[in-house]
C-alpha positions in Angstrom: 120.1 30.8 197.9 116.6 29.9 197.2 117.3 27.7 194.3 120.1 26.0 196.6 117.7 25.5 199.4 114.9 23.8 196.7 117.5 21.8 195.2 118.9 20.0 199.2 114.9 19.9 200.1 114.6 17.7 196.7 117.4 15.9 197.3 116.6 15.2 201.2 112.7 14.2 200.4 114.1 11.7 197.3 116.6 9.9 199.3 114.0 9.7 201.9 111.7 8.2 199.3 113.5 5.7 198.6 114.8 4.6 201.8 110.7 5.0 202.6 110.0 2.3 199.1 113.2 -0.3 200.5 111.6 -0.4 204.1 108.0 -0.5 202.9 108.7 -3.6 200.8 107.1 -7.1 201.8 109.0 -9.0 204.6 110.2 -11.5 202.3 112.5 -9.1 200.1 114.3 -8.8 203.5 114.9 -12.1 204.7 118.2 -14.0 204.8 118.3 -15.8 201.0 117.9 -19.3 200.9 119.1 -22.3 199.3 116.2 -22.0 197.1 117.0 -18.2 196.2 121.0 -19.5 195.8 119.6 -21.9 192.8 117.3 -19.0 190.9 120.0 -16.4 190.9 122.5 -18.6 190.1 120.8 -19.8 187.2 120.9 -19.1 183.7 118.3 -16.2 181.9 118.0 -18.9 179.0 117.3 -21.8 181.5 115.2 -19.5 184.1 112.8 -18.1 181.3 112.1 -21.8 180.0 111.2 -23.1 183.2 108.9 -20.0 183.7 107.2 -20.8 180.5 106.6 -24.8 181.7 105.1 -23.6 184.6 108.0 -25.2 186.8 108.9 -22.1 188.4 106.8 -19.3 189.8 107.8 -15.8 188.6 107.1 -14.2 191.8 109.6 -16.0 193.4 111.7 -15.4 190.9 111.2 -11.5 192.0 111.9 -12.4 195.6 115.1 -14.2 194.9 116.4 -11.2 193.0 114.7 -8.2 195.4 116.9 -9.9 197.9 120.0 -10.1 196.4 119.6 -6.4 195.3 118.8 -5.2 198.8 122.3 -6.7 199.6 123.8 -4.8 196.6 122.0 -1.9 197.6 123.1 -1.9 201.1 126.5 -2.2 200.2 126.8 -0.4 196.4 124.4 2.4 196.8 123.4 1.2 193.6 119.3 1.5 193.1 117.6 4.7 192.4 114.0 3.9 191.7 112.3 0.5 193.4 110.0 -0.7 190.8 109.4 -3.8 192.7 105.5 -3.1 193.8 104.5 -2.4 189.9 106.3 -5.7 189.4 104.4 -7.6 191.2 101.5 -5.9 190.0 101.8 -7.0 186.5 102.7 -10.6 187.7 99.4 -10.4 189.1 98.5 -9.7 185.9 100.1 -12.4 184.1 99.4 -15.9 182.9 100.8 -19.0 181.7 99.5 -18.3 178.4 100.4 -14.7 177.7 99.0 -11.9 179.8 95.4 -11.4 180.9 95.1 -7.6 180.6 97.8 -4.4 179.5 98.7 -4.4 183.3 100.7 -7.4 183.0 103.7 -9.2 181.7 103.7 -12.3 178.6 105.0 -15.0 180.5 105.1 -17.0 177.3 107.9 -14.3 175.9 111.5 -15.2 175.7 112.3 -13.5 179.0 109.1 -15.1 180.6 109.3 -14.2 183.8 112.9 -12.7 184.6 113.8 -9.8 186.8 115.4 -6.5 184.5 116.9 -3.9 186.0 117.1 -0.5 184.0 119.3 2.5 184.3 117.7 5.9 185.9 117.5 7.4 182.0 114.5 4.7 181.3 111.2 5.9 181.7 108.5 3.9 183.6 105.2 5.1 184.1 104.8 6.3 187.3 107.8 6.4 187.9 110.7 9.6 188.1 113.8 9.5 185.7 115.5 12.5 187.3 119.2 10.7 186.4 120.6 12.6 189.2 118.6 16.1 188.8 117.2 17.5 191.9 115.3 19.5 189.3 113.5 16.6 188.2 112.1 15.0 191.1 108.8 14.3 191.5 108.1 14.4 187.9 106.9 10.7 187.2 106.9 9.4 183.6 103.7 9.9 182.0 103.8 6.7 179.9 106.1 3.5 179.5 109.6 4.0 176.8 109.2 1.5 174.0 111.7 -0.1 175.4 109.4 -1.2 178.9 106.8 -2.2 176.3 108.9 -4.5 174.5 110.3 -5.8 177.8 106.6 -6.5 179.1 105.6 -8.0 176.2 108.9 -10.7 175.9 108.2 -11.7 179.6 110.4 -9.6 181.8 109.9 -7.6 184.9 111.9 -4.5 185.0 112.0 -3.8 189.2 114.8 -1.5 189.7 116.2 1.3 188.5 120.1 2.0 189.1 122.8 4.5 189.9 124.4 6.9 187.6 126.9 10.4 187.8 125.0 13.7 187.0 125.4 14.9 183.8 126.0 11.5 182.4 129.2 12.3 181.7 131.7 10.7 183.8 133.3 7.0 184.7 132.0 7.8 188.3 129.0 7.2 189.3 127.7 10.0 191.9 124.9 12.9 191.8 123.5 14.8 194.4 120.1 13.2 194.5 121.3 10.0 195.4 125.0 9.7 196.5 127.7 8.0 195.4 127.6 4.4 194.0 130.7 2.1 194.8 132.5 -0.5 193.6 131.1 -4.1 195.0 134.9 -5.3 195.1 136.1 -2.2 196.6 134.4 0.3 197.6 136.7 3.0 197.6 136.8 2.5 193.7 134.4 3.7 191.3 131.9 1.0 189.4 132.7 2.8 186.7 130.3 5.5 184.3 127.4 6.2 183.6 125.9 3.1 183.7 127.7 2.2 187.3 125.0 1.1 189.6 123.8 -0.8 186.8 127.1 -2.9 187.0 127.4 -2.9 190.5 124.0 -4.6 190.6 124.9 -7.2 187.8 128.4 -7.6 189.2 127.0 -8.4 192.9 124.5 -10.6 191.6 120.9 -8.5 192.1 120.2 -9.0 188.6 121.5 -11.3 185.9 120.4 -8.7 182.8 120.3 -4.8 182.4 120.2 -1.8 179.8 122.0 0.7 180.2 123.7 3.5 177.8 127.1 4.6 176.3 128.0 7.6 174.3 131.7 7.6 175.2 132.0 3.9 177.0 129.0 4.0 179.3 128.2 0.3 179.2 131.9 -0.8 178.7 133.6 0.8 181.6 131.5 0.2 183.9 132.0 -3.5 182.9 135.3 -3.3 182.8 135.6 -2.1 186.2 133.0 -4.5 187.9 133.6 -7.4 186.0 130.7 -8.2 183.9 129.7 -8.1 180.4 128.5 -5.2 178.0 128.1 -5.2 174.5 127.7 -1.4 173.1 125.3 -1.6 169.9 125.6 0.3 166.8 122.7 3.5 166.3 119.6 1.4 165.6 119.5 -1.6 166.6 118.5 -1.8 170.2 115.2 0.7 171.5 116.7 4.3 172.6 113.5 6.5 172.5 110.7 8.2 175.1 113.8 8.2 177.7 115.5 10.7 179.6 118.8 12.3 178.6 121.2 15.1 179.9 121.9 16.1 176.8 119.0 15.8 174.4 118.5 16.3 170.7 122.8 15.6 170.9 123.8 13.9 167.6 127.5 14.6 167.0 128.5 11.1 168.7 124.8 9.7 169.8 123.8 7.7 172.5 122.8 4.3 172.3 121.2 2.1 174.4 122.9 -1.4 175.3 122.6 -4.5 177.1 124.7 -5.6 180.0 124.7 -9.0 181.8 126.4 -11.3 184.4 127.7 -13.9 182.1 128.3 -14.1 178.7 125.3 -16.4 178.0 123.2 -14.0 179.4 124.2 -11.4 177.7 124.0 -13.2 173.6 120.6 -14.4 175.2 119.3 -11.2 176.0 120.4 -9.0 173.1 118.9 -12.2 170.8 115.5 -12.4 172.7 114.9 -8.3 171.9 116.0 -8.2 168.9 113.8 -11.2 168.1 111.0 -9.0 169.7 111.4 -7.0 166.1 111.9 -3.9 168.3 111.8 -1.4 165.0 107.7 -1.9 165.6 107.9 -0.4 169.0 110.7 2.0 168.1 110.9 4.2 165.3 115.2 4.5 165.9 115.6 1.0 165.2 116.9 -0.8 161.8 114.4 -3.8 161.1 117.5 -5.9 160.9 116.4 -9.5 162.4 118.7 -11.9 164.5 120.7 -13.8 162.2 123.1 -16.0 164.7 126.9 -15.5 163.4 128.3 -18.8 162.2 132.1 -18.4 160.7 133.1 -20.1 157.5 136.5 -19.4 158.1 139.2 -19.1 160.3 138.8 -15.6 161.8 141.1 -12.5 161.9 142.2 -10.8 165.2 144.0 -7.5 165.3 145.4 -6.2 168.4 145.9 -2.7 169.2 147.7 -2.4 172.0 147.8 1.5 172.6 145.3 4.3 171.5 148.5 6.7 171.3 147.3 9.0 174.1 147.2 7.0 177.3 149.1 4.3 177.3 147.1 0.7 179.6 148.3 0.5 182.5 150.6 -2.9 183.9 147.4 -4.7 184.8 145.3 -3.8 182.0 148.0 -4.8 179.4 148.2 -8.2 181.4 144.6 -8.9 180.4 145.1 -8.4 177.3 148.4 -10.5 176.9 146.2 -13.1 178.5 143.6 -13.4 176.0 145.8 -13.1 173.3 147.6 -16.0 174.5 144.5 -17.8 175.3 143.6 -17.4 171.5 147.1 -17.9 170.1 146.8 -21.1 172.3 143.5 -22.8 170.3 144.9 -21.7 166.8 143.2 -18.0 165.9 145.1 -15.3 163.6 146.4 -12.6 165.8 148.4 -9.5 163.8 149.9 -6.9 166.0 148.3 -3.7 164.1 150.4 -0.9 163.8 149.7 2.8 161.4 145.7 2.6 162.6 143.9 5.8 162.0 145.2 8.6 164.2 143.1 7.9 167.4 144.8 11.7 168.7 142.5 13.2 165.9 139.8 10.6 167.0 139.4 12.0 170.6 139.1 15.5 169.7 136.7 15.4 167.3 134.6 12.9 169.5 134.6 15.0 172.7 134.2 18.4 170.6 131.5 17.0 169.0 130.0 16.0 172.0 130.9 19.3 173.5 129.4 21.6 170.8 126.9 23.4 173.0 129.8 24.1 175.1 127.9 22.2 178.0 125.1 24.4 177.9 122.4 21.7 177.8 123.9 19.2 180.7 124.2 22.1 183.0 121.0 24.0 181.8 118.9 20.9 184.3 120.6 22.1 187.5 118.3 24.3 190.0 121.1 26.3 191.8 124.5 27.6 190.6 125.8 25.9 193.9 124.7 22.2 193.0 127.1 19.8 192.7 128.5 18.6 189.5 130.9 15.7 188.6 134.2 17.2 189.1 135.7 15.6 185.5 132.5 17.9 183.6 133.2 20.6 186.0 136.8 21.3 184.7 135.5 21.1 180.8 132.4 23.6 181.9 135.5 25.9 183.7 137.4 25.6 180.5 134.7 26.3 178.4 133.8 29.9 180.0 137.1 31.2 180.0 137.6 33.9 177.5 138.9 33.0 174.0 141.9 34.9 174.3 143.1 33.1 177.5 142.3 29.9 176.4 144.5 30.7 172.9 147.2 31.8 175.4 147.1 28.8 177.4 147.4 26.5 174.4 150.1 28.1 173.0 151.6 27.8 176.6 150.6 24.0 176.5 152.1 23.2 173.1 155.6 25.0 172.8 156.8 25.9 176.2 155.4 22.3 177.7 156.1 20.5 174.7 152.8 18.7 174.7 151.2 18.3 171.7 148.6 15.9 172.4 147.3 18.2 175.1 146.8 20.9 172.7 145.9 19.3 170.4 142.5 18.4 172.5 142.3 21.7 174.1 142.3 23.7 170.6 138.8 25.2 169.7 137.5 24.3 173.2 134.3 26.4 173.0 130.6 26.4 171.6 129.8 25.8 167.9 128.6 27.1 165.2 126.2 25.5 162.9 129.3 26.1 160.4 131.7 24.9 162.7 129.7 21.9 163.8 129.5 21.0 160.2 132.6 20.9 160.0 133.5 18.8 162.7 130.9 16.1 160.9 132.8 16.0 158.2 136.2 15.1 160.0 134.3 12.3 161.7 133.1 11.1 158.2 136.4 11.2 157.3 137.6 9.5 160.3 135.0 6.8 159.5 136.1 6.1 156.1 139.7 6.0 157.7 138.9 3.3 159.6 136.8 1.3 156.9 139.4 1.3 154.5 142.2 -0.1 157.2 139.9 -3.0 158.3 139.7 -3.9 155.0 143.1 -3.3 154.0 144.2 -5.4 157.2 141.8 -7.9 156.5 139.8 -7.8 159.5 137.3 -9.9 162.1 137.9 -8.1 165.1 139.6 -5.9 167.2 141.4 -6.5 170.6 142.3 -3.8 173.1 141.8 -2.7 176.2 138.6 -1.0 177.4 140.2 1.7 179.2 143.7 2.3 181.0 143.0 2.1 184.1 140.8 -0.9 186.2 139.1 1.6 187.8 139.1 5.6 188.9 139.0 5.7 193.2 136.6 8.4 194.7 136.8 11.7 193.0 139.6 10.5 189.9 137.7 11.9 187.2 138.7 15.2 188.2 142.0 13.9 187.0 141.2 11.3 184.3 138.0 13.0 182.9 140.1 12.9 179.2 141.2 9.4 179.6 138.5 7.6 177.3 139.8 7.3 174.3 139.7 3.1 174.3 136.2 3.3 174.3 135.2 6.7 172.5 136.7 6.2 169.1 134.3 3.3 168.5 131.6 5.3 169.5 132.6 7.8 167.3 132.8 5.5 164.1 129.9 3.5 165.4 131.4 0.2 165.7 129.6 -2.7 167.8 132.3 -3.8 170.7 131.8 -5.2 174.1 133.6 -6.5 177.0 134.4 -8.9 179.1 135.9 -9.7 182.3 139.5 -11.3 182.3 141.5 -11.2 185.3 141.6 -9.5 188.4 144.2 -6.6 189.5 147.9 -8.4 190.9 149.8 -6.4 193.5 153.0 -7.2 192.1 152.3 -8.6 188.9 150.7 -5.0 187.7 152.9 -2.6 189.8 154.6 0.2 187.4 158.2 -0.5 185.8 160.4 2.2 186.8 160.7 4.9 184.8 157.0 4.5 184.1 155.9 7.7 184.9 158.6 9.6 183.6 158.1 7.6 180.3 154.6 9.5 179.7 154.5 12.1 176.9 151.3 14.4 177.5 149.1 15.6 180.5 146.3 13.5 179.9 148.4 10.6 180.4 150.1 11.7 183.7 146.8 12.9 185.1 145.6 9.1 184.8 148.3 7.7 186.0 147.9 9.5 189.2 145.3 7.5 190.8 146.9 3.8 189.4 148.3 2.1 192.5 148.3 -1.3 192.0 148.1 -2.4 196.0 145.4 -0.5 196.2 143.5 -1.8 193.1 144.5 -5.1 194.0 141.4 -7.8 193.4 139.6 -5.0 191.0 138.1 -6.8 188.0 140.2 -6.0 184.4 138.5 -6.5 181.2 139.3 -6.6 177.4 137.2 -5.2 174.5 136.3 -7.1 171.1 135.4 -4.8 168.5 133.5 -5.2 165.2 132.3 -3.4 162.1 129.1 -1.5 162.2 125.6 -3.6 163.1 127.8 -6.3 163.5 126.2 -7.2 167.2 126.2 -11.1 166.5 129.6 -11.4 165.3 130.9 -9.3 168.4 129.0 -11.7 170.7 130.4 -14.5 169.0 134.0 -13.0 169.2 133.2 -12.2 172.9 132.3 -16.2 173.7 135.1 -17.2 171.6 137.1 -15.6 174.1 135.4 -16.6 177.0 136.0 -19.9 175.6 139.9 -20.2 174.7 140.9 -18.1 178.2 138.5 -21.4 179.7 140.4 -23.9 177.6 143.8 -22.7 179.3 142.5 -22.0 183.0 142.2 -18.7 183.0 138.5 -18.4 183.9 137.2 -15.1 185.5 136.0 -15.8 189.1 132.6 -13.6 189.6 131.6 -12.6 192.8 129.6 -15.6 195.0 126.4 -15.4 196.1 125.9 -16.8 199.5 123.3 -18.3 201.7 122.4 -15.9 204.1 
């Protein structure tokens, strides 16, 4: 009971912080926005940073423009964590023309000279808590700056929030204990997806135009997909990952990496170019010294399509949006091939979450203070799973697979326990396997890219990933083979356009399906963002990007741009 009451005092004194940090802020960051403000946010990181850098625009305005806008967020998203704005315009105090005058500040000759980046909670800043959602670790402040911050200072921007995320980082919501639930800024009885939600909500609402956040089962692209931005998810080593925070440290089964997210395309092949460009393996010893090499084709490209990953099949709306771009593509010429026989994406998920799994959740839940503190209810039926007895759990399986008939649902709950070193061996070497899989049929199909859908659903409402905690296997299997995809915004949820066929329901063959397809209700969803995801081969970032514009561009050609939210005067 002690523990519990430590853990709500925590929790009470950090939301109070940070109410304490929005109020305290400068009058300006709470005025109406301007016409002025309307121009900056609305403009272009490539554009911004280049005026910055002639001197034509003053970067502290800049800050106010976007402290505004992410008040409004705020207000309505529940969105920021940490309010880094104060240190921000410290080190623009800091900062000249010409560079920077002292450590303090930022280089506003740098590629980002001079633009507002907002971070998820896992990135450490100096001075700063990264407690992602731990009442355990509040008011523990960063000691020092993540490689990542340095290499941000030292291309120009001003990282000046820090955003929402679920506890564990583990789940498409985004909710912890420390700081509430973030929401959806197109509906807010809808999740902005996991674990890199606020993050999205920000971008989607229009606080911020560029963001990192992280993915290890489709952290970056989910959230994207359900607010409507874009994400690219990097291969292992090529974008800064270390001196941050993580739930689930020293985890290398299926690792995390971290990724950039933006508001529009441009912004997002502008950011990932200016960091990389920032040779980021001298700041971070996890990075490949692989420089930016712009992809330009030599030949007509190669699309694939996969249309289901076996398990859950897309829902009405999701499968719209990715009819559309197909056609959009078919439209200006590209090679589309329907791909059939793709490595078995079944096998996929369960080596991906049992890898991910191995310590049987005894690492995420080893940071909470009180056997009584919340948890995300999705990681709260694995943890229940996990500390039932053997027996029962081989009992229930059998149940599962021959007096249910559902095979796929065995299939995943099978070995559902802590590893071995043995066993966790093991498990490596199906993924290797799985890996080689999945080289050999992009080569045997000839392959650019991959289309599918980022997840089945356009979104989870409040509490769905008690339900749909297993639904991720659109995004995990290219974390598991390590394959650079992102997505991209491509329509918007249709009442009747995306309601279920009949016989939908009954049509569904296994229990992680039907658990999904309990919270899809496509009057509710209506107006939610739906995405698509491009994948490519490993390290193959450029390329993605390029794939990515390419559809921005034919879905453009045809009228079917993606209407983001407007920001407004006032």
């Amino acid at each position: 009971m002690l523990s519990y009451l430590t853990h709500r005092r925590n929790c009470k004194e950090k939301q109070a912080s940070r109410a304490s940090a929005i109020a305290s802020l400068p009058a300006v960051y709470h005025e109406p926005l301007t016409l002025p403000d309307i121009t900056i946010l609305t403009t272009p990181v490539s554009i911004t940073s280049s005026l910055v850098r002639k001197g034509d625009w003053k970067p502290i305005e800049i800050l106010h423009a976007y402290g505004k806008r992410t008040l409004q967020a705020h207000a309505q998203t529940n969105c920021i964590t940490e309010v880094l704005i104060p240190k921000a315009e410290e080190w623009l105090a800091h900062s000249t023309a010409s560079g920077r005058d002292t450590d303090a500040g930022v280089n506003l000759s740098g590629p980002l000279a001079g633009i507002p980046v907002s971070l998820k909670d896992t990135a450490n800043v100096a001075g700063y808590d990264s407690c992602i959602g731990y009442s355990k670790y509040t008011k523990r402040p960063a000691r020092e700056d993540a490689p990542l911050i340095r290499l941000l200072r030292d291309a120009g921007a001003v990282p000046f929030v820090k955003t929402n995320i679920p506890i564990t980082l583990l789940s498409f919501e985004s909710t912890n204990p420390v700081f509430g639930r973030a929401s959806n800024p197109h509906n807010a009885r809808y999740s902005p997806g996991g674990s890199t939600g606020g993050e999205a909500a920000l971008l989607a609402f229009g606080g911020s135009r560029i963001g990192v956040g992280t993915d290890v089962a489709g952290s970056v692209r989910v959230p994207a997909h359900y607010c409507g931005i874009y994400a690219l998810r990097c291969s292992t080593g090529r974008f800064p990952r270390s001196g941050c925070m993580s739930a689930m440290a020293g985890q290398e089964g299926v690792p995390a990496v971290y990724s950039p997210m933006a508001k529009t395309m441009p912004d997002l092949s502008y950011f990932l170019g200016a960091v990389i460009g920032m040779e980021p393996w001298k700041y971070d010893h996890t990075v490949h010294p692989l420089p930016w090499q712009p992809f330009l084709p030599d030949r007509p490209m190669r699309w694939g399509v996969m249309r289901s990953d076996d398990v859950v099949p897309p829902s009405p709306a999701c499968a719209r949006a990715l009819e559309t771009a197909i056609a959009a593509l078919k439209s200006q010429g590209e090679q589309i091939t329907e791909l059939d026989n793709v490595p078995n994406n079944l096998t996929s998920l369960r080596v991906a979450a049992h890898l991910l799994n191995a310590d049987g959740g005894t690492t995420y839940t080893s940071h909470f203070t009180s056997a009584f503190e919340a948890n995300d209810p999705g990681v709260a039926q694995m943890r229940f799973y996990f500390r039932l007895p053997r027996l029962v759990k081989r009992l229930y399986c059998a149940y599962v697979r021959y007096i249910r008939r559902d095979a796929k649902w065995a299939d995943c709950l099978s070995g559902w326990h802590a590893r071995s070193a043995e066993e966790q061996w093991k498990l490596v070497i199906e993924r290797e396997n799985i890996k080689k899989a999945w080289f050999d049929y992009w080569e045997e199909q000839d392959l650019d890219f991959v289309l599918t859908v980022p997840n089945a659903l356009p979104a989870v409402p409040e509490g769905g990933m008690k339900r749909g905690f297993a639904s991720c296997g659109y995004t995990f299997l290219w974390n598991l083979v390590d394959y650079a995809s992102g997505v991209l915004p491509v329509t918007k949820v249709d009442a009747v356009k995306d309601a279920l066929p009949s016989g939908f329901l009954k049509s569904l063959d296994n229990q992680i399906a039907k658990n999904a397809f309990v919270d899809y209700d496509a009057t509710a969803m209506a107006g939610l963002p739906v995405g698509i995801q491009v994948v490519t081969k490993r390290l193959e970032e450029e390329k993605c990007l390029w794939g990515m514009q390419r559809v921005v561009e034919c879905l453009g050609m045809v009228g079917d741009t993606y209407q983001e939210i407007e920001v407004k005067v006032g």
